[in-house]
N, C-alpha and C positions, 0 to 999 in steps of 0.2 A: 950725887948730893946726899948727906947723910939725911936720917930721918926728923932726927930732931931739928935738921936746919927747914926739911919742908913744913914741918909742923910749926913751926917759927912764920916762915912765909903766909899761912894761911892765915895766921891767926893776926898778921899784919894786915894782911889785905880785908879780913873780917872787919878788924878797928875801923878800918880806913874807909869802908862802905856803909861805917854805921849798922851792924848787920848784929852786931855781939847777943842782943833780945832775942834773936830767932835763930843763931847758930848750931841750935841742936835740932833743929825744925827739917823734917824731911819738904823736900821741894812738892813733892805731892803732883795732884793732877786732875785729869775730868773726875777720876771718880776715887780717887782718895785727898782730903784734906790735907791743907801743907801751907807754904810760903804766898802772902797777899800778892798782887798783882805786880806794886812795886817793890816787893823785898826778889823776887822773881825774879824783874829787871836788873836789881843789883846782884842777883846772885849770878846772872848770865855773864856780866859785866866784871865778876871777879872772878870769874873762871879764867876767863882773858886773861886776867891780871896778874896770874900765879908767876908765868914767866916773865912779869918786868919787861912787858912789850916797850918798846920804845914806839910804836905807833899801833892804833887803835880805830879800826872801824866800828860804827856801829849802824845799824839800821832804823828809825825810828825808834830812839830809847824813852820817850815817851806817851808814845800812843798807845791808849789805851786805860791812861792814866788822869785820875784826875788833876786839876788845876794845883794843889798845894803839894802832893806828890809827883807831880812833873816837876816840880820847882824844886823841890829837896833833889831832885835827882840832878838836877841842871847845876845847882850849887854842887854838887861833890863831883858831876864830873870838870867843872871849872879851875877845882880844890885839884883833879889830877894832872890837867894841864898846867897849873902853874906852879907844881912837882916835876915838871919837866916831860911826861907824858904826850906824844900830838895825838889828840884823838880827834877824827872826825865821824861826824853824824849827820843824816840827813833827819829832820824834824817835822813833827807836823802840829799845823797851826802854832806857833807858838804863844805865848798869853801876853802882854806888855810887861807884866812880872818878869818874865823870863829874857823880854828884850831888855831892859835894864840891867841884866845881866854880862847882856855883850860890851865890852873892848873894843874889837875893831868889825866895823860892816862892811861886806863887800856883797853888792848887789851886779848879778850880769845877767843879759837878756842878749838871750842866743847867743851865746858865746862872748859878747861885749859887755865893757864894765861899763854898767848907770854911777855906779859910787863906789868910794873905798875911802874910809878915813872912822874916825871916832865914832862910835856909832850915834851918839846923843846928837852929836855935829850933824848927821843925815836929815833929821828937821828941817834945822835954819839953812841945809841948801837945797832941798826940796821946795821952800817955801820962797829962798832967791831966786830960785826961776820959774814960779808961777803955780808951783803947785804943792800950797799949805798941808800940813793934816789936820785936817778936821778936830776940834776939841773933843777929848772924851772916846778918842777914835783909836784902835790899838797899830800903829807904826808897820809892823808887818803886816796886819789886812790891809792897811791901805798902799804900802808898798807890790802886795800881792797885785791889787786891780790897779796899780797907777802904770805897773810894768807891763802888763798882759800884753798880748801880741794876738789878737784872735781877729779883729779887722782889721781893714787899713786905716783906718782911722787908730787904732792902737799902737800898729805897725808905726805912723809917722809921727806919732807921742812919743816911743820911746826913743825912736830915731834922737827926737829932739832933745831928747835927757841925755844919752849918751853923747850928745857934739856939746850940751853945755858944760858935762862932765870934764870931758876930753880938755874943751878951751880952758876952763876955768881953774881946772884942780892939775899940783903934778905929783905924779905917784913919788911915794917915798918908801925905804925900809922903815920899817916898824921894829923898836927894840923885843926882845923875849917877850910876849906877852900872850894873853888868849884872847885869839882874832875868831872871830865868826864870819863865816862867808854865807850868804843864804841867796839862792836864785829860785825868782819866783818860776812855776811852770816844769816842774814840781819844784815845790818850796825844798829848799837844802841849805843845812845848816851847819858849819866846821867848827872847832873850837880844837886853836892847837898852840901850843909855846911855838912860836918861831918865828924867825926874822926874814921877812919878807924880804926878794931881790928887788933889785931896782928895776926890772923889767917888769916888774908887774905895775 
């Protein structure tokens, strides 16, 4: 690849991370001064990104971070998936800001699917089979403790979410779009273009 076409590439992927304020900024470190916490992230994030992955791990892209820059960051990587990009990431805590964010939810306890559909939709059938979320309550913590598995008494709650799931809902493909998957225990979160099979 010629030079001028990687220095093109970089300077794309720079636009594209929102990163152009700090591009001359050495990333830095314990003990020399550099890149803030979240330019960091995105700068880890576009190192990825030079070769035009067609799929994208990442590890906690927000931890660490506070509330309005975990959000800037959730926005631009939504902005990559719906560029056609699959990226997946496991999350932690996410804020209700950020749930608002998501497309499609798909929540599973032990390897079994509690839900999969719109993520807004996950509410009003949380709340059709008995168990509301609280006013004022953020959607993922109470998705976190309504799935737990730590007693039996847990164990046969979720039980019971996953057979109303099962009875009630039937899986469908999902056209191109950016789906989140998040299971509680540890919490994990995807966000990826792609059209879900029918077997799921």
């Amino acid at each position: 690849m010629p030079v001028e076409t990687k220095k093109e590439r970089v300077e794309a992927v720079i636009k594209q991370l929102r990163m152009e304020a700090c591009a001359d900024t050495k990333v830095g470190g314990a003990l020399v001064r550099g890149l803030s916490g979240g330019e960091r992230k995105r700068a880890s994030i576009g190192y990825e990104l030079i070769t035009s992955p067609g799929l994208l791990f990442l590890d906690e892209p927000t931890s660490g971070l506070d509330s309005f820059t975990s959000l800037a960051l959730i926005d631009i990587l939504k902005e990559l998936a719906q560029a056609g990009t699959t990226i997946i990431c496991t999350i932690h805590q996410p804020s209700s800001e950020i749930f608002r964010r998501f497309d499609t939810l798909n929540l599973l306890v032990k390897g079994r699917l509690a839900y999969n559909g719109p993520a807004q939709a996950s509410l009003e059938f949380f709340s059709n089979i008995g168990h509301p979320c609280p006013t004022y309550t953020n959607p993922t913590d109470f998705y976190m403790e309504l799935l737990q598995t730590t007693t039996p008494e847990d164990v046969e709650r979720a039980d019971k979410i996953v057979a109303a799931f099962t009875k009630t809902s039937t899986i469908v493909s999902f056209p191109p779009t950016v789906c989140f998957l998040f299971w509680p225990s540890p919490p994990f979160l995807s966000s990826r273009r792609m059209t879900l099979p029918p077997a799921w």
